[in-house]
N, C-alpha and C positions, 0 to 999 in steps of 0.2 A: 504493500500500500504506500503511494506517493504520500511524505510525512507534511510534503506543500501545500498541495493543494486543499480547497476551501471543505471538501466534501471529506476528507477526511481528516480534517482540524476538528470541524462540527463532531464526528465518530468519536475523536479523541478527549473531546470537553464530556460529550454525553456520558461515556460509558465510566466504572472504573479504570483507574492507574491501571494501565498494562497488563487489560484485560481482554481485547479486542482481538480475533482472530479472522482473518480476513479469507473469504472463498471464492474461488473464480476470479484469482488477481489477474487473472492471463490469457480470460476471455477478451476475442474483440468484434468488432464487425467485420460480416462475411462479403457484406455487398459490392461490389465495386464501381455501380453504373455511377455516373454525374461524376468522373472523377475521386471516387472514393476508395481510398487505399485503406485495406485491413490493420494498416502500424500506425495510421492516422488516429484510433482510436482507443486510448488502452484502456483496460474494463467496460469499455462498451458507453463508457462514459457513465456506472453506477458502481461504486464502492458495500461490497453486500460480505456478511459476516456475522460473526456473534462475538457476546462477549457478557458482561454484568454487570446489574445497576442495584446498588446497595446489595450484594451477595445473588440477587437474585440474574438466572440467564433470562437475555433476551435476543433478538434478531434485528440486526440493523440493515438498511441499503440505506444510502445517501449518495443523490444525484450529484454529477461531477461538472458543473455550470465550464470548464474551461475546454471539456472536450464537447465538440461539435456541440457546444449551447447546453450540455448535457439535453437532449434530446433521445427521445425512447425511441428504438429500434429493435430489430426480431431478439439480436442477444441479450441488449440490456433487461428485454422484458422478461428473456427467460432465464434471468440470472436474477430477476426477483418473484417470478414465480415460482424459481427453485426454491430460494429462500422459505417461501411461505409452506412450501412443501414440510421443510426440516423442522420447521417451528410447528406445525402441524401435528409429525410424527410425536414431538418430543412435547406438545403442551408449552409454549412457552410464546410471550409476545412479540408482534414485529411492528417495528418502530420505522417509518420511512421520512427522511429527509430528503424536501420537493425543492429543487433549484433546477428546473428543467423549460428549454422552449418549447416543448409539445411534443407533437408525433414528429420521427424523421423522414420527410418528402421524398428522402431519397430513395429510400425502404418502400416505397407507396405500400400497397396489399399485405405483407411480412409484418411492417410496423403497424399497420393498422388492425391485424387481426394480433398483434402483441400485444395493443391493449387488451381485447376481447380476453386475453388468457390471463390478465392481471385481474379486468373486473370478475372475473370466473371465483382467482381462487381468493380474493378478498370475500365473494359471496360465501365460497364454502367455511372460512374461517369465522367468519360472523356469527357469534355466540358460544364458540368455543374456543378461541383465545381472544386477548384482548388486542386491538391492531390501535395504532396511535400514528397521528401524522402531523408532520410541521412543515409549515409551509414556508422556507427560508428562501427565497426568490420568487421565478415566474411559475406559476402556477395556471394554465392556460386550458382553453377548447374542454377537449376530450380527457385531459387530464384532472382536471374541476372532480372528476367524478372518484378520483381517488381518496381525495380526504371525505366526501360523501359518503361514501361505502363502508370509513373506519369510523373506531366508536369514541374519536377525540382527536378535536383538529387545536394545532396551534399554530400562530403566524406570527413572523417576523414586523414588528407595528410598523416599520417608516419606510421597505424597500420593497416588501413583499409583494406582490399581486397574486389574486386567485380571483377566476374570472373562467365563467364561458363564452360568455361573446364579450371582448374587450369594447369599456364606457363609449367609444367612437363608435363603435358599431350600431349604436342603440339610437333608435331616432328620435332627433332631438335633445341626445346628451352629449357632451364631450365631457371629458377629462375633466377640465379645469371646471366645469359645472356643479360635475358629483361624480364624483371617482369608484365606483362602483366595483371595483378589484380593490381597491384598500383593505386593510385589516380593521380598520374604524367600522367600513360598512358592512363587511362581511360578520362580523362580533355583533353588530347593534343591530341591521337590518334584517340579515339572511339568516342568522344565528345559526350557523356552521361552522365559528370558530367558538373554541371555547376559551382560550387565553392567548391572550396577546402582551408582549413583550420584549424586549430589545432580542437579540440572537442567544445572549450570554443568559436572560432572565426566561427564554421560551426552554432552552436547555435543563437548566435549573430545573423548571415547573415541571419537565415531563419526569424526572429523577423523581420529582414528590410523590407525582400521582402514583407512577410505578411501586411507593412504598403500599401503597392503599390497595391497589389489586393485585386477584389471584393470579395463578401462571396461569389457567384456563378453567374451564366450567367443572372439571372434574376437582377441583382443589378444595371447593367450599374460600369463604371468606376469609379472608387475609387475617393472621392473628399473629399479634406478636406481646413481647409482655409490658405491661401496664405502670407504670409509674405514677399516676395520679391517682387522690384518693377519691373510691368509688362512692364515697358516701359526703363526696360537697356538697356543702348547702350554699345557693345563690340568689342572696335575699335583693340582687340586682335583675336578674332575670325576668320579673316580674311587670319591669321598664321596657321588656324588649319584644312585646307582642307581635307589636307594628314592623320591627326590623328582623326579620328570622335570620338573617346571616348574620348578624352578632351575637342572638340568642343560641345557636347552634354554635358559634365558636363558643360562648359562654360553656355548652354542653359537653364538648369535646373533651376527651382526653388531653390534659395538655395544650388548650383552648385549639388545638391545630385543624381546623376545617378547612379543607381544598373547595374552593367554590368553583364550576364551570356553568360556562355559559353567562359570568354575571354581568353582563352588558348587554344581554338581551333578554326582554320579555322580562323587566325589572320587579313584575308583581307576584314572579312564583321564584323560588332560591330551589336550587339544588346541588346537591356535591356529596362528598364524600369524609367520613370523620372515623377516630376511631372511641369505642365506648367500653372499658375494659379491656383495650387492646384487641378489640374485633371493628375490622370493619364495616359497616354500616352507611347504606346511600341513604343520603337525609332529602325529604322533600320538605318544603314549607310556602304558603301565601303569605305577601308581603304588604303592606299597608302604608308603612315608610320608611323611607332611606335615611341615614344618619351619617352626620361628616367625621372625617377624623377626631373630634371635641367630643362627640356622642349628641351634638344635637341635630334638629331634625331639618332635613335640607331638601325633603321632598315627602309630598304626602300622595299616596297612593289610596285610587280607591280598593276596598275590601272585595273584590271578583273576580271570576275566574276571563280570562283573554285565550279568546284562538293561540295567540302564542304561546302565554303562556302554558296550558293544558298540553299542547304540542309538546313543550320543551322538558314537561315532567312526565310524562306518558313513554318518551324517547327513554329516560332517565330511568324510570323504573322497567321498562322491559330487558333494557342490559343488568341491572340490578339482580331482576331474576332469571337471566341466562345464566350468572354468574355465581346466581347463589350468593348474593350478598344479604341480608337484611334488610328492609325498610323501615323508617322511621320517617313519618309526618306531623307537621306541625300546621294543625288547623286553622284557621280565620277568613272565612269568608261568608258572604252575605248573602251575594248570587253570580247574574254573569255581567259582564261588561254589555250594557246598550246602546247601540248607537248603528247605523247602517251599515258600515263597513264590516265591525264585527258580526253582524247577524248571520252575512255571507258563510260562515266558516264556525261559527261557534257552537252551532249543535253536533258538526259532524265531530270537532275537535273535543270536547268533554267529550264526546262518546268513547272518544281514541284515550282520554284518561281514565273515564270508567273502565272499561276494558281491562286496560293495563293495570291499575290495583285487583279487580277482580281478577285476573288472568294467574297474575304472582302467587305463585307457591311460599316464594321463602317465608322468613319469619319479620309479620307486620304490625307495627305498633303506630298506634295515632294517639299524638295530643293536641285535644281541643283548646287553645291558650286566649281566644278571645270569640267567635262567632262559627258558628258552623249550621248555614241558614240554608232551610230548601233546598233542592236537588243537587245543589254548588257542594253543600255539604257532605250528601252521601256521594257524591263522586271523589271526595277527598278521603278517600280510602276509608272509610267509613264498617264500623259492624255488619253491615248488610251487603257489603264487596268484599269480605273474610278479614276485616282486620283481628288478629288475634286477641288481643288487651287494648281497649281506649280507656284514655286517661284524660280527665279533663279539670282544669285549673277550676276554683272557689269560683269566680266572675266569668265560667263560660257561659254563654249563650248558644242553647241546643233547640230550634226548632222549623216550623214553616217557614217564619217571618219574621221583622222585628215588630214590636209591640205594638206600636204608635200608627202601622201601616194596617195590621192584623185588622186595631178597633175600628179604625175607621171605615174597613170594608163590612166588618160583621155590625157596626153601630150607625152605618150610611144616613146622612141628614141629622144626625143627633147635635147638638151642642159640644162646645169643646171639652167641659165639665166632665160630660159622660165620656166623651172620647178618653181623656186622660187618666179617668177613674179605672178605666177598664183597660185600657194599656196596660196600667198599674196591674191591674189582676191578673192578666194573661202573661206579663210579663214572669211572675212569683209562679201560675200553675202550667203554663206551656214551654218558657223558654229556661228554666233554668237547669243547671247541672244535676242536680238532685232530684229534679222530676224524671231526667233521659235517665239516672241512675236507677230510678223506682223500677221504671220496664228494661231492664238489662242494655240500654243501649251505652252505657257507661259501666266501664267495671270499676273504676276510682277516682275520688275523687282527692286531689291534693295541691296543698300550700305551693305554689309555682316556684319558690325557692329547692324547693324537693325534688323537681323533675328530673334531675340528672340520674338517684338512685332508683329512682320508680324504673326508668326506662331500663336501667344497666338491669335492675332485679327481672325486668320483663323479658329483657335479649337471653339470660343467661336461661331463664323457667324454659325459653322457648328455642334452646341452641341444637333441640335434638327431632324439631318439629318434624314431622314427611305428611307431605295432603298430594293426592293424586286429582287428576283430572278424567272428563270423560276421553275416552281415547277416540284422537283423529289426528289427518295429518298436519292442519294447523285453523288456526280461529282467522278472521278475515275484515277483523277490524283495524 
């Protein structure tokens, strides 16, 4: 492996110290037409190998931007299809680093059906290891579809592109308009990357996440041992309804929560944390954003968005490929209204119902502020298998809120009566203690507590098995 060039710097930062073993150093292109000489290209212009990230193996390629553009051709593709192969056999992740200008012209039909055999075996590896992509350059056409296909994209924030039809192509945008290959729009708009960061900070991130997942589906969830005490009490917690990604770093092992996707679809948090040194994918609805200080720097409404339901639905179906855990953190009221979303928001809760309903592993929900109307039962709710709900002193468990309820059951009455009766419905329909009475609550506790309740609930539930009716798959 050339110790120079850029694709095998990246290899060298990623992996551990002088742990990289490099395969098919001495592959190259077979082609010749348009001028193209076989010495012209060494490794085919893809550095692919194994090596380890915190003890654990995994599978790298990383595209070589100095030969011919790093551009994919018949070898390069099958010197990471091989790759995928080995990681296959062995249970272990593959990690691709994207610096490439697309298909090679030169290759016409070869390179083009080189992709077809990457999108192939990316599909067969989907759900049995975990595949991870960074997108440190051009990321282009037909190649778009690679970080698509894996279950975690990161991009390089200032140089990167990732793009199917480049922002000129699209009528009526250029570049300088809205740069539509950016890692700003791709994170916020498209929400297909999940972190963005400098080259050194996208490196880093993929090194964390790696501690958090398993080698493949067969491993069961990531356990390592525990250093915090199981039994904090966080009499702050109870501050952070509204902000679940602080609430969950609060819940964490060592407050360390890896958040993805958090620049997009800001009203649902999801990531990954550990809870007595197991891993567990955390979902949560978000209400608001809090700045560095801890005050509140954005308020969000309390419902569920096409995106967001999307972006947790995505989140818990890898979850239980992998056999991870879930843990959700309640608050929502209903859905987002408004035209645009109408378009897309019944099919997209259905795709989160689904997905909690769907999940085997083992599922804990706490209800920490609202959990209103069918918003609610699709938030992984007792009636989509969640195992143990647990809901804070001041949650609110019902059809409606109060004020909304009277006024449709008390129509024409005076305000007097409206607010009387709020009052009433709120004390016998909405509160914790009533969903408690009919079993849709199994406890009820002080939100300073929630750290041990959930560790006591993962560990009751570490040995869970639930089957499904058997088919070849569901089609939602």
């Amino acid at each position: 492996m050339s110790t120079t060039s850029k694709a095998s710097q990246r290899i060298t930062a990623l992996l551990d110290d002088n742990s990289f073993v490099e395969i098919g150093g001495l592959v190259t292109a077979r082609a010749t037409d348009f001028n193209m000489k076989p010495n012209e290209a060494p490794s085919d212009g893809c550095i692919t190998g194994y090596g380890v990230i915190g003890g654990k193996p995994v599978y790298v390629y990383s595209q070589d931007a100095s030969v011919m553009n790093g551009s994919v051709g018949e070898m390069h593709a099958k010197k990471i299809a091989g790759l995928y192969d080995l990681a296959m056999k062995t249970g272990s992740p593959v990690i691709g680093l994207i610096d490439s200008a697309g298909l090679r012209l030169q290759e016409a039909t070869d390179a083009l059906n080189a992709f077809g055999l990457i999108y192939m075996k990316q599909t067969l590896a989907s759900g049995v290891i975990p595949q991870i992509t960074a997108v440190m350059g051009a990321c282009g056409g037909g190649l778009a579809l690679f970080p698509a296909l894996t279950d975690f994209t990161f991009m390089e924030e200032k140089n990167a592109k990732l793009f199917v039809n480049a922002p000129n192509a699209l009528d009526g945008n250029v570049i300088t308009k809205c740069d539509s290959s950016s890692a700003e729009f791709q994170s916020q708009e498209s929400g297909i990357v999940d972190v963005t960061a400098d080259e050194a900070g996208v490196l880093a991130k993929i090194r964390e996440l790696v501690a958090f997942l398993p080698a493949n589906n067969g491993e069961g969830s990531d356990i390592t041992e525990c250093t915090d005490d199981l039994n904090r009490v966080n009499p702050e917690l109870e501050n952070c309804a509204g902000d679940t990604s602080v609430a969950l770093s609060i819940l964490a092992d060592n407050n360390d929560f890896f958040e993805v996707k958090a620049n997009y679809a800001k009203d649902m948090v999801v990531g990954f944390m550990k809870l007595d040194g197991v891993t567990v994918g955390a979902v949560a609805n978000r209400s608001e954003i809090c700045d560095e200080s801890g005050k509140v720097a954005e308020k969000l409404d309390a419902v569920l968005s096409v995106q967001g339901c999307e972006k947790a639905a995505e989140f818990v179906s890898f979850c239980d490929a992998f056999d991870i855990p879930v843990l959700s953190l309640t608050n929502v009221k209903g859905y987002k209204a408004d035209l645009c979303s109408e378009k897309g928001i019944a099919r997209a809760a259905a795709k989160l119902t689904y997905a909690f309903a769907n999940a085997t592993v083992p599922k804990v929900n706490v209800i920490v502020g609202k959990a209103l109307g069918t918003a609610g039962i699709a938030m992984n709710s007792k009636a989509l298998g969640a195992d143990i709900t647990i809901a804070w002193e001041n949650a609110e468990i019902g059809t409606m809120e109060s004020k909304l309820a009277a006024k449709i059951m008390y129509e024409g009455q005076g305000a007097d009566v409206i607010n009387e009766k709020a009052a009433e419905y709120e004390a016998l329909q909405l509160s914790a203690a009533g969903a408690a009475r009919r079993g849709y609550v199994d406890q009820i506790i002080n939100p300073a507590d929630t750290r041990k309740y959930c560790i006591g609930a993962f560990e009751m539930l570490f040995t869970k098995s639930e089957d499904r009716p058997g088919k070849k798959h569901g089609t939602v």
